[in-house]
N, C-alpha and C positions, 0 to 999 in steps of 0.2 A: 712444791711437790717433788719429790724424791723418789717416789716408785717407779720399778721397771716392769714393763710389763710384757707382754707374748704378744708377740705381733706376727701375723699371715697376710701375705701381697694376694687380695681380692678383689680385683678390678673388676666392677658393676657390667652388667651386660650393656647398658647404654650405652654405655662410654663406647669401648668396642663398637657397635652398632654406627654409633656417632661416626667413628674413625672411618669405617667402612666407605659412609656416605661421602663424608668429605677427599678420602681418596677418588672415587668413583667420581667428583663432580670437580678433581683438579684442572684448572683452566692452562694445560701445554703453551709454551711459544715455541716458533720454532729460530733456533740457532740460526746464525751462519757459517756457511760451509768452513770447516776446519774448526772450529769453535770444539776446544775439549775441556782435560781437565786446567789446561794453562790459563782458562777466562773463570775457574770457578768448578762447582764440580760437573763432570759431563754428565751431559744432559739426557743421551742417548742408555747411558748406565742406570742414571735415576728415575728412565721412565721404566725399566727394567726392573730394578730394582722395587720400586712404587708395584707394578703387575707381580712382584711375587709378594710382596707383603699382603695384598689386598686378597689376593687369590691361593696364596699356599703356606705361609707363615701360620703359625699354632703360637697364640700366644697364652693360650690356655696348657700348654706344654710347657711352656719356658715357664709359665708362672707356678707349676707344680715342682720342676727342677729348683728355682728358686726359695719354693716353701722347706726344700728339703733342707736347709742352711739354718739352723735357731736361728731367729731374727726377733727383734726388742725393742720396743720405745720407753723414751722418757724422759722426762722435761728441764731442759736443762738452760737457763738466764732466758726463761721465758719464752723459750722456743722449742716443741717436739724435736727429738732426735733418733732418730733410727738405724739399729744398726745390726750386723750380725755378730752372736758370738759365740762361736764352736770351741770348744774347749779340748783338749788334750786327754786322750787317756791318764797321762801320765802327772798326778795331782802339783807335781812339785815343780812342773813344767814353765819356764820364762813367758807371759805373757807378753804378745806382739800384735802392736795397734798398726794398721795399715790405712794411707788415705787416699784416697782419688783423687783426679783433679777434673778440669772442663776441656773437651767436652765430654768426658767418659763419666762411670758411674761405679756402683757396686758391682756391677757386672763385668767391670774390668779383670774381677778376682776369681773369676765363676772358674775356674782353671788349677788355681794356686791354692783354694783355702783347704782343703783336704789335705795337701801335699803337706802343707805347713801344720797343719792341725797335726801330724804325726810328732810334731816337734814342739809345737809352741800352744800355749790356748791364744787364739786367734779373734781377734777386736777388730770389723770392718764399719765403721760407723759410714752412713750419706754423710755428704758435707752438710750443714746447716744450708737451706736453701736447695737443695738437692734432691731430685727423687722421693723418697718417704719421709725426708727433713724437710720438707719445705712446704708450700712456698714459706719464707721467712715473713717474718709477722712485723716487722719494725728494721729500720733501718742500722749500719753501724756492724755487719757483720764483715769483716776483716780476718784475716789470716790470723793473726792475731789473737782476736775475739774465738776463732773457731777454736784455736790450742787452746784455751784456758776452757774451752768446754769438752775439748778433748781428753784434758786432767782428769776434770771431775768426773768425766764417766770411768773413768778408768779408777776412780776413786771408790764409785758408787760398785763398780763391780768388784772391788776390795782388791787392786794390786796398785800397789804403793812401789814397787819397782818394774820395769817391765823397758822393752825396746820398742821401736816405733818406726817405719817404713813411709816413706811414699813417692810420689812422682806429680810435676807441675802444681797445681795448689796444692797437694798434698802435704808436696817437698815441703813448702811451706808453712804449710800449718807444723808438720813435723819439726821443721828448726826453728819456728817460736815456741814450742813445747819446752826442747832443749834449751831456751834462751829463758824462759820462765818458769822451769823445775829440774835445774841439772842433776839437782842429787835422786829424783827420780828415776832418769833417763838409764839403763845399761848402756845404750846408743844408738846411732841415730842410720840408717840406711837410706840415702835417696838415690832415683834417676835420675834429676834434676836438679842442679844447682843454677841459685841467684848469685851471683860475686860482684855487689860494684868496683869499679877500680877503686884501690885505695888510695891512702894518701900518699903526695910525694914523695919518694925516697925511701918507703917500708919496703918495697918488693925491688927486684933488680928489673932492669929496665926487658922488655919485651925479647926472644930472640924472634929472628929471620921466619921463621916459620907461624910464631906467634902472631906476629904482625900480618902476617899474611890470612892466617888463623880469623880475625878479626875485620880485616878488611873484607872477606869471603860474608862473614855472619851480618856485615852491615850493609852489603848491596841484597842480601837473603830477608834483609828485614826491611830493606823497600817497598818488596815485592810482599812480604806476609804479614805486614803489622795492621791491615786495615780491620779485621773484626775485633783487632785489639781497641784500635783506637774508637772506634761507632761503640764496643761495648765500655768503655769508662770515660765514654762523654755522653750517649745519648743511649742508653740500654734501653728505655722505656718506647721508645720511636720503632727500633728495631724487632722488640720482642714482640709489640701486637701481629705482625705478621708472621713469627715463631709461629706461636700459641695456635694460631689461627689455622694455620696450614698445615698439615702433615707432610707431602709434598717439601716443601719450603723448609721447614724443620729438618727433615731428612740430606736435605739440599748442604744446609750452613753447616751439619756434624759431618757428615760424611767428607766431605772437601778434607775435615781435618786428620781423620784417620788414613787419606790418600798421603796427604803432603807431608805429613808426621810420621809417617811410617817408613822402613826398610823395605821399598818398593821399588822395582827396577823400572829402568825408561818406557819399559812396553804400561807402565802406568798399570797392573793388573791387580788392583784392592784385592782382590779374590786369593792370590797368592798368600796374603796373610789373616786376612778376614772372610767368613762365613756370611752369605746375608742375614743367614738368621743372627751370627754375631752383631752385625750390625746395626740391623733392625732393634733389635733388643734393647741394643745401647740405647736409640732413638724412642723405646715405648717406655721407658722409665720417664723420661722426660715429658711423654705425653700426656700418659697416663695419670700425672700426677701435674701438670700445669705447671712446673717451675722451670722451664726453660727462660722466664725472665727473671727470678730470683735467681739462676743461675749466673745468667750476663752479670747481671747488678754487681757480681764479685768485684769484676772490675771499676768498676764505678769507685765501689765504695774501699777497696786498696788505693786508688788514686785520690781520694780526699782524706783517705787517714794520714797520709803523707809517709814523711821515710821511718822506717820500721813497724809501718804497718805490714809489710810482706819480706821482703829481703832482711838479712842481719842489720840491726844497726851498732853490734859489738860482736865479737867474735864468740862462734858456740865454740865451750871449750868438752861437750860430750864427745868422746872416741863418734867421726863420724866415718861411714864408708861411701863410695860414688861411684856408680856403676854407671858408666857411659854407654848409651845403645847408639849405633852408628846411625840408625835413622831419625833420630829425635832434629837433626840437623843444628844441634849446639855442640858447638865446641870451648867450652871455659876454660879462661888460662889459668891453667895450675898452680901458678903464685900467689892471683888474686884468688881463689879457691882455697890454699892454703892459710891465706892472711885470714879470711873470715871462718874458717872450718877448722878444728882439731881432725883433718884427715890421717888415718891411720890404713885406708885402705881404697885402691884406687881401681877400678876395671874396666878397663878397653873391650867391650863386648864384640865378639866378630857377625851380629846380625840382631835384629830387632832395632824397635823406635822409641817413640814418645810412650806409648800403650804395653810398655814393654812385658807385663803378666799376665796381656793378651795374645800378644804377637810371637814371643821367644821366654812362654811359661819355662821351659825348661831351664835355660841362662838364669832366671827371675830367683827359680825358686833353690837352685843350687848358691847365687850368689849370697841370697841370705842366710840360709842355714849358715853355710861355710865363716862369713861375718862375726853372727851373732855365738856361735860357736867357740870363733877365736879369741871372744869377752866375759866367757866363763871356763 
């Protein structure tokens, strides 16, 4: 099946209904004293948080703001794909696929896709497994597998050359695109770069600060690798109690848009995010049951082995790397270099991981500017 079809976000009044009840009957613990966002996400926030979803959230609102976006299905190695595609006044306009990663959604772009649309005809597909792509139906979907279905839509919607954007899976998926259709690709924009170190003696040895660089990112990933690890060894254990909760689901995303963000000590989400931004992120997932097809990402990157997510040869498409201070990675620019045809590199003075969420502004000037400088 090859058709695309018109697709509208109609979530059944049960559903809703359902959500209600299960907010209303969330079973609270109570913390101990001092217990915030440093044991997980605070608790004090999320029952706040929980009272305004339950009680003044419209998500019959956001699902009208959302209809306003063309959105499209269709069936691509056996899987539903869903996606948005707004197109450009301007017929002759570079087509540019943008991709999400976990724990965010389409909704990441709810900000950016107008701005860009002045510019680009604009391609937001869910990831497979995501949102209105999911849940996935068979196992084996990988970073990887996702590019070569990211091709073909962009096939199916007839651009044969075009640029490609993303951030955390996205990055991903985006630099197996470029690794499996370069004369496709005009280039490639991430937030997020993978760089293993390479091999001995291709890069010069670390400086003073790199080292330092490094040492910083590996006591940072003591303390934040744990829902990495639970999701690419035990997703399925983890998600019944996702799925299940509202609450609980709200709990495990939100944590990540605190500690991934450009957020000062006073710890204030609110400074960059909206609850209804929030929330939103969080009813995609619900609404549609894939918050364990989601985890499973990880699972199944870690059994496709090496290059099923990170290079395992150098992309040689023009790429550009827009560094957000809050994302809390720091990659070293050599090993970056070695695996990347970088041609353009930026030091952002604010935003995070969520960066077309958090600092649309930065997002969507650094692209234009990019993809600009390759025509």
């Amino acid at each position: 099946m090859t058709a695309v079809e018109p697709f509208a976000i109609e979530v059944p009044d049960e559903v809703l209904d359902d959500l209600q009840r299960r907010l209303d009957a969330t079973r609270w613990f109570d913390p101990l004293p001092g217990a915030g966002w440093n044991e997980g996400t605070d608790l004090n926030y999320l029952k706040e948080l929980c009272r305004y979803w339950r009680h003044e959230y419209d998500w019959r609102a956001v699902e009208a703001q959302l209809n306003r976006f063309p959105q499209y299905t269709t069936v691509i190695d056996n899987q539903r794909l869903h996606f948005i595609h707004a197109r450009c006044r301007n017929p002759d306009a570079m087509a540019l696929v943008i991709h999400h990663g976990w724990p965010g959604s389409i909704t990441e772009f709810a900000k950016v896709i107008e701005p860009l649309r002045e510019r680009f005809h604009v391609v937001c597909p869910s990831l497979p497994g995501y949102g209105f792509s999911g849940p996935t139906t068979e196992s084996g979907w990988t970073p990887r597998r996702m590019a070569a279905a990211s091709l073909e839509l962009m096939s199916r919607l007839g651009y044969e050359r075009f640029g490609a954007q993303g951030g955390d899976w996205g990055a991903m998926v985006t630099a197996q695109m470029a690794l499996q259709a370069p004369e496709r690709l005009v280039g490639i924009h991430l937030n997020l770069v993978i760089a293993p170190e390479p091999p001995p003696g291709t890069v010069p040895d670390l400086t003073e600060q790199e080292r330092a660089d490094r040492s910083e990112a590996g006591a940072r990933n003591q303390v934040e690798r744990g829902y990495r690890a639970q999701q690419a060894t035990r997703p399925q254990s983890l998600s019944v109690g996702l799925n299940d909760s509202p609450a609980g689901l709200a709990a495990w995303i939100t944590e990540k848009f605190l500690v991934w963000s450009d957020i000062g000590p006073d710890n204030d989400i609110e400074a960059s995010f909206t609850k209804d931004e929030l929330i939103t992120n969080v009813m995609v997932y619900w609404v549609t049951g894939t918050i364990a097809s989601a985890n499973r990402l990880y699972y199944e990157t870690r059994m496709g082995g090496r290059g099923a997510s990170a290079p395992d040869r150098r992309v040689e498409v023009p790429t550009a790397y827009a560094r957000f201070p809050g994302d809390g990675i720091t990659p070293i620019r050599s090993w970056v270099e070695y695996w990347y045809n970088i041609v353009r590199w930026t030091e952002m003075p604010r935003g995070g991981h969520f960066a077309s969420l958090e600092a649309p502004d930065l997002y969507i000037a650094d692209v234009i500017e990019y993809f600009d400088s390759l025509t």
